[in-house]
Structure formats: structure tokens, C-alpha cells
DSSP file (Angstrom, degrees, kcal/mol; ACC not computed):
  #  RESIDUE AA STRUCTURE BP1 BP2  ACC     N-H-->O    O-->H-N    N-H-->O    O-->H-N    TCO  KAPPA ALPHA  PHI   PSI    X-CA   Y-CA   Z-CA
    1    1 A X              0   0    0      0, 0.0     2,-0.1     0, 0.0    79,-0.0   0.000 360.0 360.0 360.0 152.7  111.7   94.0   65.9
    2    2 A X        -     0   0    0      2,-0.0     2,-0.2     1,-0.0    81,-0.0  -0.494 360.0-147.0 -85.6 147.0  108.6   95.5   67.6
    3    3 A X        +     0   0    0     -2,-0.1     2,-0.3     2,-0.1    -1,-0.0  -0.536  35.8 163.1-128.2  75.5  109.3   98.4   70.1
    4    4 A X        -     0   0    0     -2,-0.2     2,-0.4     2,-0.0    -2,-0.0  -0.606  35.2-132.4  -7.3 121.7  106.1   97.5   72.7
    5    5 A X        -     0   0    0     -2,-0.3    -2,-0.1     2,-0.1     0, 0.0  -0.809  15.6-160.4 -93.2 133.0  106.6   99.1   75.7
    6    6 A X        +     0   0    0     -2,-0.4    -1,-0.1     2,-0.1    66,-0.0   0.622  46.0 131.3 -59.4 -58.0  106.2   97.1   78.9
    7    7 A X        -     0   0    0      1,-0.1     2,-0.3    -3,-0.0    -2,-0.1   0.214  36.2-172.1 -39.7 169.0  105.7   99.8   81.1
    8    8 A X        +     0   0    0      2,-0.0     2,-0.2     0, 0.0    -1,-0.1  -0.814  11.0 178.4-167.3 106.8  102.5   99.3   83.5
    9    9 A X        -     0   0    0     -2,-0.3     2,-0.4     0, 0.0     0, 0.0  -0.645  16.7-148.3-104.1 172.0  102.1  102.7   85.3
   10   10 A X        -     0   0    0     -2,-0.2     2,-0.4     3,-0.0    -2,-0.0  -0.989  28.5-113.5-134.3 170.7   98.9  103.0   87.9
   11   11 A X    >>  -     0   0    0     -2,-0.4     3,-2.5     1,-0.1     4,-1.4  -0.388  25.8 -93.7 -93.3 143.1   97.5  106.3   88.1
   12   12 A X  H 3> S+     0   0    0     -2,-0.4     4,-2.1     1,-0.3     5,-0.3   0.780 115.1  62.2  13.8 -97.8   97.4  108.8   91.1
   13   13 A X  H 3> S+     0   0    0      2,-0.2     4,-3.6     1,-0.2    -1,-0.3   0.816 106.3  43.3 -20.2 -58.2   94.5  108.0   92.3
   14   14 A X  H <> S+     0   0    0     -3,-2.5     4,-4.7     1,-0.2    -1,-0.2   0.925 103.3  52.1 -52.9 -70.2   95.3  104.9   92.9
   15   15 A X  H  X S+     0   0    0     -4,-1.4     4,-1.4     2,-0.2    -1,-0.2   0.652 116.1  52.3 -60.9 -10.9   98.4  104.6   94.4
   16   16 A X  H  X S+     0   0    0     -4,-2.1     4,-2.5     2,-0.2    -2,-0.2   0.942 109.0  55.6 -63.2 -55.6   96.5  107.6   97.1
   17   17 A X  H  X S+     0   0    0     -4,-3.6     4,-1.7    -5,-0.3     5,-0.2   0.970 107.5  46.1 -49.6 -65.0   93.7  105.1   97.4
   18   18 A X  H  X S+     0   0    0     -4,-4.7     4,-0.9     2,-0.2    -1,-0.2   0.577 114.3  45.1 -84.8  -0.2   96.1  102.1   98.6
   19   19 A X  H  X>S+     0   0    0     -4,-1.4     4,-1.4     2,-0.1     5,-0.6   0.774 110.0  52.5 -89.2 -51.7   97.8  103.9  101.0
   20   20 A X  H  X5S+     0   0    0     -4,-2.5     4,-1.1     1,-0.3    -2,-0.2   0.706 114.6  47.2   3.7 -47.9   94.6  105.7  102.6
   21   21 A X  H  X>S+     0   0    0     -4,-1.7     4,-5.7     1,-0.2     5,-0.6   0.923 117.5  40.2 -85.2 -34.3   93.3  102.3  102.9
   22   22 A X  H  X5S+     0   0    0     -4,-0.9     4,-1.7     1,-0.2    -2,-0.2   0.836 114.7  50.7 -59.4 -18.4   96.6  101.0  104.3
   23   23 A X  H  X5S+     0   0    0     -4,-1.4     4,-2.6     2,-0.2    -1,-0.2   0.768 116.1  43.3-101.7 -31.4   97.2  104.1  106.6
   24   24 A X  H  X<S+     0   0    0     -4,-1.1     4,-0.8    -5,-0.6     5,-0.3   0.990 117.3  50.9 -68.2 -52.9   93.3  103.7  108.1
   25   25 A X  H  X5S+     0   0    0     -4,-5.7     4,-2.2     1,-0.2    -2,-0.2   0.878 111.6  39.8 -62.4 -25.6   93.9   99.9  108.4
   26   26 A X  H  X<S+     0   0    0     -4,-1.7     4,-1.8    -5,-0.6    -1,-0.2   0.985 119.4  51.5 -67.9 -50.1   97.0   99.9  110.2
   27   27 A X  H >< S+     0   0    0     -4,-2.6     3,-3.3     1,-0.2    -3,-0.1   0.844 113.1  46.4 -39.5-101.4   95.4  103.1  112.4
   28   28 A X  H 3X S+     0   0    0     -4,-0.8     4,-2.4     1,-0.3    -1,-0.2   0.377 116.6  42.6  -5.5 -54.0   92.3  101.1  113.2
   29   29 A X  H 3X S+     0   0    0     -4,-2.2     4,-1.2    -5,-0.3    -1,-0.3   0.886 110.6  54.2 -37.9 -60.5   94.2   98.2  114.0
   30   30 A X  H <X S+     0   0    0     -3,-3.3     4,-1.7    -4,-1.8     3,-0.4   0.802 112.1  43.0 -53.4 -63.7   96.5  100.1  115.9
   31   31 A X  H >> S+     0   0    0      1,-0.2     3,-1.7     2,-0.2     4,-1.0   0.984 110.9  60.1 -53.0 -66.5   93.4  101.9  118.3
   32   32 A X  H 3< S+     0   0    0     -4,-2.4    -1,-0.2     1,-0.2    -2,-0.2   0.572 103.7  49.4 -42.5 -25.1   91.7   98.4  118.6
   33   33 A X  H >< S+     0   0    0     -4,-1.2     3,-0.8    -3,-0.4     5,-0.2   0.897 114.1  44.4 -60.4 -57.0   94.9   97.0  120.2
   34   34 A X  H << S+     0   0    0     -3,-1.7    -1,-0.2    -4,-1.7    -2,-0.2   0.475 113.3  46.8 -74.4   1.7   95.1   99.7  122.6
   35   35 A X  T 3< S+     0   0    0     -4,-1.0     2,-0.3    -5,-0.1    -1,-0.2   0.262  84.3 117.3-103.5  12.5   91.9   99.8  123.5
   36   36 A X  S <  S-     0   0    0     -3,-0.8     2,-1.6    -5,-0.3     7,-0.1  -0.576  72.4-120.8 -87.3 139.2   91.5   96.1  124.0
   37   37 A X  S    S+     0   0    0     -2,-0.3     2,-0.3     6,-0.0    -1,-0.1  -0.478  71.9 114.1 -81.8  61.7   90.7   95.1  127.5
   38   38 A X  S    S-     0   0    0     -2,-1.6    -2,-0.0    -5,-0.2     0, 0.0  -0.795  73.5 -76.5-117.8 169.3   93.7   92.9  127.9
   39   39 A X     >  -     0   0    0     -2,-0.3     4,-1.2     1,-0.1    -1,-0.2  -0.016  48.0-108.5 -37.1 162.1   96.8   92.5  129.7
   40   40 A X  H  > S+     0   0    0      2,-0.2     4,-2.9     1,-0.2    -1,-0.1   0.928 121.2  56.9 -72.1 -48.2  100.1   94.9  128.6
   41   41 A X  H  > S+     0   0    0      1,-0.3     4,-3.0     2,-0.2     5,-0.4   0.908 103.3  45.2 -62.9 -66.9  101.3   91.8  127.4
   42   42 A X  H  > S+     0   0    0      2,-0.2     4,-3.2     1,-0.2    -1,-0.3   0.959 105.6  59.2 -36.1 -51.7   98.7   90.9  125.3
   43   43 A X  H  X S+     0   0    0     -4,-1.2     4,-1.3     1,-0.3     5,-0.3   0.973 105.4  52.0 -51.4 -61.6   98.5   93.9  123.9
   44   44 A X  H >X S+     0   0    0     -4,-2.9     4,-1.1     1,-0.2     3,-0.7   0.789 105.5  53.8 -35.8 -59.7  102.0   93.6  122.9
   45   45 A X  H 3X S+     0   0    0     -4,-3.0     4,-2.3     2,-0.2    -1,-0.2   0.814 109.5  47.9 -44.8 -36.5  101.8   90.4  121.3
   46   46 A X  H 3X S+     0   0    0     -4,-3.2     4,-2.1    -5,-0.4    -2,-0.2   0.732 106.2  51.7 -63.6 -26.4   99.3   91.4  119.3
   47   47 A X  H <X S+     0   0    0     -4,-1.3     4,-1.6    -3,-0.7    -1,-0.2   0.617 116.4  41.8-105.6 -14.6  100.6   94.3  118.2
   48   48 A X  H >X S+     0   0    0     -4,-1.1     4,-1.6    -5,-0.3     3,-1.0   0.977 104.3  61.4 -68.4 -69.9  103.9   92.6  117.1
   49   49 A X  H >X S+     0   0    0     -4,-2.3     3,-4.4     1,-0.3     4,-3.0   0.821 111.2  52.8 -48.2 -69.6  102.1   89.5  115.7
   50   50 A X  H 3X S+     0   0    0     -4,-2.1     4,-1.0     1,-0.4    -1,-0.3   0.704 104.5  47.0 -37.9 -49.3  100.6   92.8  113.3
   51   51 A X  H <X S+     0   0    0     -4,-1.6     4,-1.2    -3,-1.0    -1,-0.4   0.640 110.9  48.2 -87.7   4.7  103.3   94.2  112.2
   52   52 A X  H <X S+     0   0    0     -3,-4.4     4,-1.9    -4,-1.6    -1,-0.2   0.852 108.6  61.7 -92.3 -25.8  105.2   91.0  111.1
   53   53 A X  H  X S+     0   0    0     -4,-3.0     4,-2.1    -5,-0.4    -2,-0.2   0.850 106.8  43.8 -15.7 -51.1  101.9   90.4  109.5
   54   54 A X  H  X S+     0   0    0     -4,-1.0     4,-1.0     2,-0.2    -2,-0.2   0.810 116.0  40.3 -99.2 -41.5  102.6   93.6  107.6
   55   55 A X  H  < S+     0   0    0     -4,-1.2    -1,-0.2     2,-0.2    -2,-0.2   0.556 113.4  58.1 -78.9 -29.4  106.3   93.2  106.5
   56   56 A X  H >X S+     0   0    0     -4,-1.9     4,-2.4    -5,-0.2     3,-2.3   0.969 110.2  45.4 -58.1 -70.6  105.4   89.2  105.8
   57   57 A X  H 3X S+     0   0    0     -4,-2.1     4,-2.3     1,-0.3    -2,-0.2   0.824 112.5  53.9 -45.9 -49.0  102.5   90.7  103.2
   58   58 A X  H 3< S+     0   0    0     -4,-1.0     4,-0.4     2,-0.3    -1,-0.3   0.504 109.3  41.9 -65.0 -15.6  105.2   93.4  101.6
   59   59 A X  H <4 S+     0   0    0     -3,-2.3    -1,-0.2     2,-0.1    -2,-0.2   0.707 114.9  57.6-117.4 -10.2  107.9   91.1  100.7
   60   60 A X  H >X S+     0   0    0     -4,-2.4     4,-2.3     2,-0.2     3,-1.5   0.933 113.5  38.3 -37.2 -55.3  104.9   88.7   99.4
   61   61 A X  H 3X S+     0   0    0     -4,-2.3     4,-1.8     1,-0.3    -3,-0.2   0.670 116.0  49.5 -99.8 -37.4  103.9   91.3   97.3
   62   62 A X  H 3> S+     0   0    0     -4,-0.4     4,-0.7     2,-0.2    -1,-0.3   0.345 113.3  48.6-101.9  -3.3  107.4   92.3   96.5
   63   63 A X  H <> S+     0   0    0     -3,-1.5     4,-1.4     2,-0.1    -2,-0.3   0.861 114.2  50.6 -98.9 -50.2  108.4   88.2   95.6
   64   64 A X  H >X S+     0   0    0     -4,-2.3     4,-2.0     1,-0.2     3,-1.9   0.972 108.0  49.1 -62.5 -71.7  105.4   88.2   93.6
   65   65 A X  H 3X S+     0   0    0     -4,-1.8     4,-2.0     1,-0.3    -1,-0.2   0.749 111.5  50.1 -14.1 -59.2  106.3   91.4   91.7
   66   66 A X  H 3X S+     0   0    0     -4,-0.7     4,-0.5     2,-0.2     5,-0.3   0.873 103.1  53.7 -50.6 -43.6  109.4   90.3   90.9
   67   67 A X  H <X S+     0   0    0     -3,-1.9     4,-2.4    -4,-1.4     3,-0.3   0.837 115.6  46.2 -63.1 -28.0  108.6   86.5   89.4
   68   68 A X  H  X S+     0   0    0     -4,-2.0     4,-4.0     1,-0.3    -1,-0.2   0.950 113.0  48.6-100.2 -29.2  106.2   88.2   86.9
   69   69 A X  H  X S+     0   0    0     -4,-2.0     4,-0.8    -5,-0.3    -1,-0.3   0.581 112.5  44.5 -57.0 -13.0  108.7   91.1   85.9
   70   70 A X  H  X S+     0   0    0     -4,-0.5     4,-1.8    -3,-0.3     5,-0.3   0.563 116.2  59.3-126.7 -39.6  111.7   88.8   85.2
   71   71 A X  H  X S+     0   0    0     -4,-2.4     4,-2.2    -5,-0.3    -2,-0.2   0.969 103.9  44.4  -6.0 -81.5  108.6   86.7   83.3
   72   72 A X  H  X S+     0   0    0     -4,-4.0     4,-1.6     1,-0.2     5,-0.3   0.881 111.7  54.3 -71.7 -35.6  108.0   89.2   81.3
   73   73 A X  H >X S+     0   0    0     -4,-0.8     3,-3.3     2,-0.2     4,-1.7   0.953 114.5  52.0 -35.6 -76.1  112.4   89.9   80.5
   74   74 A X  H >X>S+     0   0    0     -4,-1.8     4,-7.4     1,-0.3     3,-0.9   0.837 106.2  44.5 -53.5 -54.3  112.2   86.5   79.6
   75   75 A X  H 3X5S+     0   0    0     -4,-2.2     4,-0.9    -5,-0.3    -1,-0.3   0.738 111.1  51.9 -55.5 -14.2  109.6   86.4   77.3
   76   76 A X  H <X5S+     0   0    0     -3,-3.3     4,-1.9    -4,-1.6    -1,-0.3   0.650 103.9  59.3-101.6  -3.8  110.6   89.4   75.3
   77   77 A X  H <X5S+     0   0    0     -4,-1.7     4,-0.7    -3,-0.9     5,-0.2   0.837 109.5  44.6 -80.1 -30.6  114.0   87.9   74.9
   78   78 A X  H >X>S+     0   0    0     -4,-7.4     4,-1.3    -5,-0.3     3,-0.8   0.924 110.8  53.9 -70.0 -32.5  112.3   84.8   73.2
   79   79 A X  H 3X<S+     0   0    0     -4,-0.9     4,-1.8    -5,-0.6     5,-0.2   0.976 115.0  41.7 -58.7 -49.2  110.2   87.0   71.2
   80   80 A X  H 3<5S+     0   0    0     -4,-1.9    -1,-0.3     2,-0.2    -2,-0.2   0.429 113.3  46.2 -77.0  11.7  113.3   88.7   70.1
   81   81 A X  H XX5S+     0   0    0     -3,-0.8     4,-5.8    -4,-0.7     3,-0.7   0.770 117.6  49.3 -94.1 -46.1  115.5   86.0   69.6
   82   82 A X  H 3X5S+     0   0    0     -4,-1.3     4,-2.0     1,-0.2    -2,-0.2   0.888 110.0  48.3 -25.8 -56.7  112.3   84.4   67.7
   83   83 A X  H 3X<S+     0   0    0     -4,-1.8     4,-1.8    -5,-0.6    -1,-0.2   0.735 114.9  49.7 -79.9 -28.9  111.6   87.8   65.5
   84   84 A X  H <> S+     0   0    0     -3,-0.7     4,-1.9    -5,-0.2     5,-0.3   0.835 110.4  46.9 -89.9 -27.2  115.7   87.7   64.6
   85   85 A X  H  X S+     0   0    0     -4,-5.8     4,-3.4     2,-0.2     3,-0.3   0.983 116.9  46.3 -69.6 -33.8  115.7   84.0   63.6
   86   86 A X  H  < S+     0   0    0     -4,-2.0    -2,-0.2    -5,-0.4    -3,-0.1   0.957 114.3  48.9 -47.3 -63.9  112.3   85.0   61.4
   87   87 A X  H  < S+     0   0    0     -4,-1.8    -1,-0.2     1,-0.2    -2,-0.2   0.751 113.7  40.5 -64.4 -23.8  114.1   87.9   60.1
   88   88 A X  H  < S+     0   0    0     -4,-1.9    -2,-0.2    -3,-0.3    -1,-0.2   0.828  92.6 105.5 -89.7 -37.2  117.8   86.1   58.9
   89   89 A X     <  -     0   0    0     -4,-3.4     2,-0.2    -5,-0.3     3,-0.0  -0.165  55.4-165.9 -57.5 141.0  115.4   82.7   57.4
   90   90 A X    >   -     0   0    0      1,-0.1     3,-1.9     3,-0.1    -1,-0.1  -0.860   3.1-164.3-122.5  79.4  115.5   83.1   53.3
   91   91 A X  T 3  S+     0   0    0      1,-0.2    -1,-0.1    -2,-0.2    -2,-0.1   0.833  89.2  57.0 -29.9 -34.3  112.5   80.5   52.6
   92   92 A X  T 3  S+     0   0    0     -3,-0.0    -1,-0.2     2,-0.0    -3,-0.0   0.677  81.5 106.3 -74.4 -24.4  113.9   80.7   48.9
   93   93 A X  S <  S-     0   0    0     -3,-1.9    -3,-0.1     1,-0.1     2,-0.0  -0.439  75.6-123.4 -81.0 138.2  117.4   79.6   50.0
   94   94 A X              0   0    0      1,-0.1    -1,-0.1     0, 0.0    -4,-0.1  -0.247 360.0 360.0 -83.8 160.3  118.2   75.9   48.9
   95   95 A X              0   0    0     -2,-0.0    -1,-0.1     0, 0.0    -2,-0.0   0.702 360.0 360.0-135.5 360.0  119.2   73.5   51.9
């Protein structure tokens, strides 16, 4: 059997990058709301409407994650049931 590691790390950098960008977008958002020349009320919706915006996107993101991780389980249990039937067949052997 093959010992292929799975793992998928992302580097530093990266993970830094995407919160930075989230922590400016959510600020940014955040000012434009309060500075908007509306009602309190408005303001309020809006700023609700965002953040279930933001908790919708994160368990998207976290449903997606999951379907392709319990994918990839599956597929390395066929590979390895595959790779054990391979390994027990005796082509030579009469039937």
C-alpha cells in the first residue's frame, strides 16, 4: 500500500493575507454603515443583514470543506481496498 500523505497545509502568508483582507473588509463595511446618511434603523438592518451575510459564507465554506475531505476518506479507502484485492490476486492460480 502507498503511504501518500493527504495533508494540504497553506503557508503563513497566506492564512495573514485572508484575514487582513477579511479584517479591512468587515472594518470598511463596518465605517460605511455608520457613516451612511440613513435612519438608526437602517443602519441596523444593514448592519445585521452583514453579518448573517458573514456566518452564511463561513458555514458555506465550512459545508464545502467538509464534502471534499470525506471525498477524499472515501477515495483512499477504495484505493486501499483496490491495492489489497491487487495484492491477494495470484494470476497463476487455476479457477
Amino acid at each position: 500500500m502507498s503511504d501518500t500523505p493527504v495533508k494540504q497545509q497553506s503557508t503563513a502568508a497566506f492564512y495573514g493575507q485572508a484575514v487582513a483582507s477579511f479584517a479591512v473588509a468587515m472594518a470598511a463595511t463596518g465605517i460605511g454603515i455608520y457613516q451612511l446618511n440613513a435612519d438608526a434603523w437602517v443602519r441596523g438592518f444593514l448592519a445585521i443583514a452583514v453579518l448573517y451575510l458573514v456566518t452564511s459564507a463561513f458555514t458555506l465554506a465550512k459545508v464545502i470543506r467538509d464534502r471534499q475531505e470525506a471525498g477524499q476518506i472515501v477515495s483512499r479507502v477504495d484505493q486501499a481496498r483496490l491495492e489489497k484485492l491487487l495484492a491477494e490476486h495470484d494470476p497463476f492460480e487455476k479457477l
